[in-house]
C-alpha positions as CSV (number, residue, x, y, z in Angstrom):
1,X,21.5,-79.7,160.6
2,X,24.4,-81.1,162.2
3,X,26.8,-83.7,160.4
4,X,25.5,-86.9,162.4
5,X,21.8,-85.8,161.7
6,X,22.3,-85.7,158.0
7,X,24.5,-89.0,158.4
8,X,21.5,-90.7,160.2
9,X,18.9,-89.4,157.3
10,X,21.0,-90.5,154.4
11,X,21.4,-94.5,156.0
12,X,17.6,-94.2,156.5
13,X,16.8,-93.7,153.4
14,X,19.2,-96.1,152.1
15,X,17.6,-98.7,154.7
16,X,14.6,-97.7,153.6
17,X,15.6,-98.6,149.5
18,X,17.0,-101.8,150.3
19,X,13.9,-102.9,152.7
20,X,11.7,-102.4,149.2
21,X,13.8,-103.8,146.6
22,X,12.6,-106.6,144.6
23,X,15.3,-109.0,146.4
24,X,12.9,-108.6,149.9
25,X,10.2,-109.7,148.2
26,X,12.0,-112.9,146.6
27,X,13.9,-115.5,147.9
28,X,17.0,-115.1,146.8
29,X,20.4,-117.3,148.1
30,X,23.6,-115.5,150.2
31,X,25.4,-115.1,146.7
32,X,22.8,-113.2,145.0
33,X,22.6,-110.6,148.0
34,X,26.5,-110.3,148.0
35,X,26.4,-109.4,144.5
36,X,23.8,-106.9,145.0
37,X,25.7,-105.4,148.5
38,X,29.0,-105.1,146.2
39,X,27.0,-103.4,143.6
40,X,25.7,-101.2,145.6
41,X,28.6,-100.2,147.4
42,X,30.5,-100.0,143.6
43,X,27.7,-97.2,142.8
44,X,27.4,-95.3,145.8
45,X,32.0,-95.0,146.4
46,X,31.6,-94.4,142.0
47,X,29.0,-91.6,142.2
48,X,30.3,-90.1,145.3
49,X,33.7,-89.9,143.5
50,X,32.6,-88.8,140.2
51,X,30.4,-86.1,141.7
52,X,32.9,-84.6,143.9
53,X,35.5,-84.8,141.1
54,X,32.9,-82.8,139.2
55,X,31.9,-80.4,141.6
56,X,35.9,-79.4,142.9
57,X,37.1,-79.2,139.6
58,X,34.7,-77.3,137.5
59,X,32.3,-75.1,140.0
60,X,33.3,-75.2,143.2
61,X,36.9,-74.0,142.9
62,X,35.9,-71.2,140.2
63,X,33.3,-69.9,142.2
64,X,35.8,-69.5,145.1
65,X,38.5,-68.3,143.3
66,X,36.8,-65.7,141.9
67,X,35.0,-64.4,145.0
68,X,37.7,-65.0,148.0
69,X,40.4,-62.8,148.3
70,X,43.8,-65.0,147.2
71,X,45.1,-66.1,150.5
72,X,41.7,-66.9,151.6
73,X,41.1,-68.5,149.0
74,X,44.4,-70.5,149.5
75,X,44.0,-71.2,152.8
76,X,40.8,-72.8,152.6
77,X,42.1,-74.9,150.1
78,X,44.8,-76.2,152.0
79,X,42.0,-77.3,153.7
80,X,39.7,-78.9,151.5
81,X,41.9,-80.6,149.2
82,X,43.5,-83.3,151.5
83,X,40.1,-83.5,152.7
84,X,39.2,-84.1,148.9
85,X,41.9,-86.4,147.4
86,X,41.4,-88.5,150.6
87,X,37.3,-88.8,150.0
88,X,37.9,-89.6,146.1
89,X,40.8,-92.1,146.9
90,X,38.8,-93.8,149.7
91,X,35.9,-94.0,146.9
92,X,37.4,-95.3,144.2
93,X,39.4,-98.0,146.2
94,X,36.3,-99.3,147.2
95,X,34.6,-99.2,143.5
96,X,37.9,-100.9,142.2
97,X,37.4,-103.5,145.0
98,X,33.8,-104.4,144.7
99,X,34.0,-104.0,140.4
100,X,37.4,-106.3,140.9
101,X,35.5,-108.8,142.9
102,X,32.2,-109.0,140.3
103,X,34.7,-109.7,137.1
104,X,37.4,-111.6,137.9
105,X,40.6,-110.4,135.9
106,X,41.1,-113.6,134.3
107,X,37.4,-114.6,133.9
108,X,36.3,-110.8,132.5
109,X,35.8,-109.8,129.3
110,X,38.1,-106.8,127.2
111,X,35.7,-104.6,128.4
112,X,35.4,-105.2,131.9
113,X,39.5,-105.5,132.0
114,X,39.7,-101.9,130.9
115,X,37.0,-100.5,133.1
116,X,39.0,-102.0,136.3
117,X,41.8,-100.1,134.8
118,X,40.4,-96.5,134.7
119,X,39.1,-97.4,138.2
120,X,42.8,-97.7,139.3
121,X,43.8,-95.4,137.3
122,X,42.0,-93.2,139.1
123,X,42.6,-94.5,142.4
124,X,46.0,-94.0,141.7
125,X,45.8,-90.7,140.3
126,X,44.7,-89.5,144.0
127,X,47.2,-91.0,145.9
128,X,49.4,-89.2,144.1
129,X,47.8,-85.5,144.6
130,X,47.1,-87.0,148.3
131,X,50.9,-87.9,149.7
132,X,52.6,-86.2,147.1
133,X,51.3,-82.9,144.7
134,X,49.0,-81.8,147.8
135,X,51.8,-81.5,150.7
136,X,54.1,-79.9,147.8
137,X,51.4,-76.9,146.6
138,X,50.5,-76.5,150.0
139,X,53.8,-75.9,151.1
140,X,54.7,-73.8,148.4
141,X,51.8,-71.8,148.2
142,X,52.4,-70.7,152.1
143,X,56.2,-69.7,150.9
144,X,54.4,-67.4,148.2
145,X,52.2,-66.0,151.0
146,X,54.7,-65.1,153.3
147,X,56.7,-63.1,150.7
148,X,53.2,-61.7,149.3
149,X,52.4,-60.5,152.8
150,X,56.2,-58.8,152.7
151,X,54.7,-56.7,149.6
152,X,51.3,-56.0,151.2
153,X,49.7,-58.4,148.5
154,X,47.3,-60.9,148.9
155,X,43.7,-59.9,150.2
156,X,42.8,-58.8,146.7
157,X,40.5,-60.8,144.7
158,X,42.8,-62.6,141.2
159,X,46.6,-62.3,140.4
160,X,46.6,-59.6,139.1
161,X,48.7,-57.7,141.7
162,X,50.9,-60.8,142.3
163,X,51.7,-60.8,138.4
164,X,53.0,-57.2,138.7
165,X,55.4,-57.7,142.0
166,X,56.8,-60.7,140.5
167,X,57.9,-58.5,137.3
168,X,60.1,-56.6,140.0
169,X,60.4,-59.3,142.2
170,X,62.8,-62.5,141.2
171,X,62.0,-64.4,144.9
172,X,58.3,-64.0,144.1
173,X,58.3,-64.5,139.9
174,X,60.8,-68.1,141.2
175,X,58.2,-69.2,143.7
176,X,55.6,-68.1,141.0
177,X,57.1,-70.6,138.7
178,X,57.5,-73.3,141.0
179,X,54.0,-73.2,142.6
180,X,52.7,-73.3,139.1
181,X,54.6,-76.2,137.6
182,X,53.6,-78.3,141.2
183,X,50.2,-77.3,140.9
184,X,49.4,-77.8,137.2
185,X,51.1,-81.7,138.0
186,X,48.5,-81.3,140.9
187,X,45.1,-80.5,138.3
188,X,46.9,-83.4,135.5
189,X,46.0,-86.1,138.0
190,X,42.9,-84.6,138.9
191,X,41.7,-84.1,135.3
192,X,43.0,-88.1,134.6
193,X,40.9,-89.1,137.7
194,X,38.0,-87.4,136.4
195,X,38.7,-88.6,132.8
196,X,38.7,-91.9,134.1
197,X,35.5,-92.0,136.2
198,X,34.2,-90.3,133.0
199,X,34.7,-93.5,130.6
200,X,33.4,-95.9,133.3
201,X,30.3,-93.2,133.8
202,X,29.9,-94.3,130.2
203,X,30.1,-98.2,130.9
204,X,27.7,-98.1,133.6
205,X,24.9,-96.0,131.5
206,X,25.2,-98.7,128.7
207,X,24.3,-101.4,131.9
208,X,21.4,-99.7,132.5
209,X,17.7,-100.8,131.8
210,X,15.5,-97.8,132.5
């Protein structure tokens, strides 16, 4: 199913749950239906974010790593991860925007002033693996291939053979050190971003009347 198609379905659907909410069936004014339209769009940009924050960070990227040879494995993540940061920033900007909108800063309550800050938190947490962590692993990690490929290294599965080059190679152990201290910057901001989606994951259940 192509891209479009699935685009198409999902919309219908979501036509289809607003045409048989309780607000068609009830007269209800232009403020009510913003409020419902900014909650929405809150949930949906929320869920999308906290679900692909999950997904990258705990199954997706293990699975690959440990079934992709390393350069692969790299490579499609030089891919995916702009393509990532840029999905989850986009997301939570629009959570932080339709939650900033439904409680005022100066009319919300404690709680409500720290839930709008783990949303930017967040928000802000991706932008900075987006513009700056990001471009920096990438661009490290294709230094590390190059000299990887000089040493025949790099369609195996793990780093196992990178760790034993490096022992005898001070180019590869420096680059070693560098990529890891850029990327583990990199997974901070991801793990805050996910933190933070977390505690307002919490927040929203305790809204909920099931």
């Amino acid at each position: 199913m192509a891209w479009l198609t699935r685009f198409v379905v999902a919309l219908t659907f979501l036509a289809a749950g607003v045409l048989f909410s309780p607000e068609t069936f009830t007269s209800s004014s232009k403020s009510q239906t913003l409020t419902s339209t900014l909650k929405l769009a809150h949930l949906l940009c929320f869920s999308t974010a906290w679900g692909a924050a999950l997904w990258v960070t705990f199954i997706g990227g293990i699975i690959m790593f440990k079934n992709l040879p390393r350069h692969q494995f790299g490579n499609l993540q030089s891919k995916m991860f702009p393509a990532y940061f840029s999905m989850v920033g986009v997301s939570c900007a629009v959570s932080v925007a339709a939650f900033g909108y439904l409680h005022p800063w100066k009319a919300a309550a404690a709680a409500e002033r720290y839930q709008l800050v783990f949303l930017v938190a967040s928000f802000l947490c991706n932008l900075a693996n987006l513009f700056v962590f990001t471009p920096m692993t990438i661009q490290t990690m294709k230094q590390r291939h190059k000299v990887e490929r000089e040493q025949n290294i790099g369609d195996e599965i793990g780093m196992s053979k990178n760790r034993e080059v490096a022992k005898t190679n001070p180019q590869l152990a420096a680059i070693n050190k560098k990529f890891g201290m850029i990327h583990g910057f990199s997974s901070l901001c991801n793990i805050l971003s996910f933190g933070c989606l977390a505690m307002h994951s919490w927040y929203l259940a305790g809204k909920l009347n099931l």
